[in-house]
Each structure stands twice: as C-alpha cells, then as structure tokens.
C-alpha positions as CSV (number, residue, x, y, z in Angstrom):
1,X,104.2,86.4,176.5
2,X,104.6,82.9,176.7
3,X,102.1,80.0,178.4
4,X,104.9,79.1,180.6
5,X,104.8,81.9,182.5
6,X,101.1,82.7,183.4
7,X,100.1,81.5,186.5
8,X,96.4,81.3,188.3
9,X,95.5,83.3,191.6
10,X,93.2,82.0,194.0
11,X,91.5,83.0,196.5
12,X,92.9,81.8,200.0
13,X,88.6,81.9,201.3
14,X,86.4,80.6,198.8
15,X,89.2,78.7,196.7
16,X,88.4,79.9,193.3
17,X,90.4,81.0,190.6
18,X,90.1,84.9,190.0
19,X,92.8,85.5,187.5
20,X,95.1,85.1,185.2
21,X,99.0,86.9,185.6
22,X,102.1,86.3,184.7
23,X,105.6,86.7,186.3
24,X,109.5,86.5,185.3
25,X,110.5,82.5,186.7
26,X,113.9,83.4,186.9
27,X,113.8,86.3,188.9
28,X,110.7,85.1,191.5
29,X,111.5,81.7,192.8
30,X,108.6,81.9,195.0
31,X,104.8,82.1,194.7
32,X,103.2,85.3,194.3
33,X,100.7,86.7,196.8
34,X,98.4,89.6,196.8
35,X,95.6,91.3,198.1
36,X,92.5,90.9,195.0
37,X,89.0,91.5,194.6
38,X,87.0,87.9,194.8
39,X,83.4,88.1,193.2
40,X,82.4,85.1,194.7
41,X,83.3,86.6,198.5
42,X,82.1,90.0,196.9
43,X,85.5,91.4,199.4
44,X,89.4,91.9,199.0
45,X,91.2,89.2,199.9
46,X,94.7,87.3,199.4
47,X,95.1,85.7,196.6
48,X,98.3,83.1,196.0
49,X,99.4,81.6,193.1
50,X,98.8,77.9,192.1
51,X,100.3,75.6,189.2
C-alpha cells in the first residue's frame, strides 16, 4: 500500500492520534469516522480522520 493513502485517526475527546489506516481516495471523498478504543481515555470513542 502506498503512503498516500494512510491516514491518522484521532480521538474527537482527548485529541490524540490512535492509529494508523488506510482507505481507497477515489471511492471516499469524505473523512472516515469510527467508533475506537482510546488508551489515553481508557473508553470507546469516535475517532475521525485528520491529514
């Protein structure tokens, strides 16, 4: 996989970055959102995508 498309996810709380992903540019035009594990909250929470 390319470096062009990995992307970060951060938490939406705490505003750290959790992990690493990657995702198909052409076919999702907009930023990814899920629900992820934080450490540093020690909870699940939503985690967007940054640049």
């Amino acid at each position: 996989m390319s470096q062009d498309n990995m992307i970060k996810l951060e938490c939406t709380e705490c505003k750290t970055v959790n992990y690493n992903s990657h995702k198909n540019k052409k076919i999702l035009k907009e930023r990814l959102e899920m629900n992820k594990f934080c450490n540093t909250c020690r909870k699940h929470t939503l985690h967007k995508e940054t640049k």
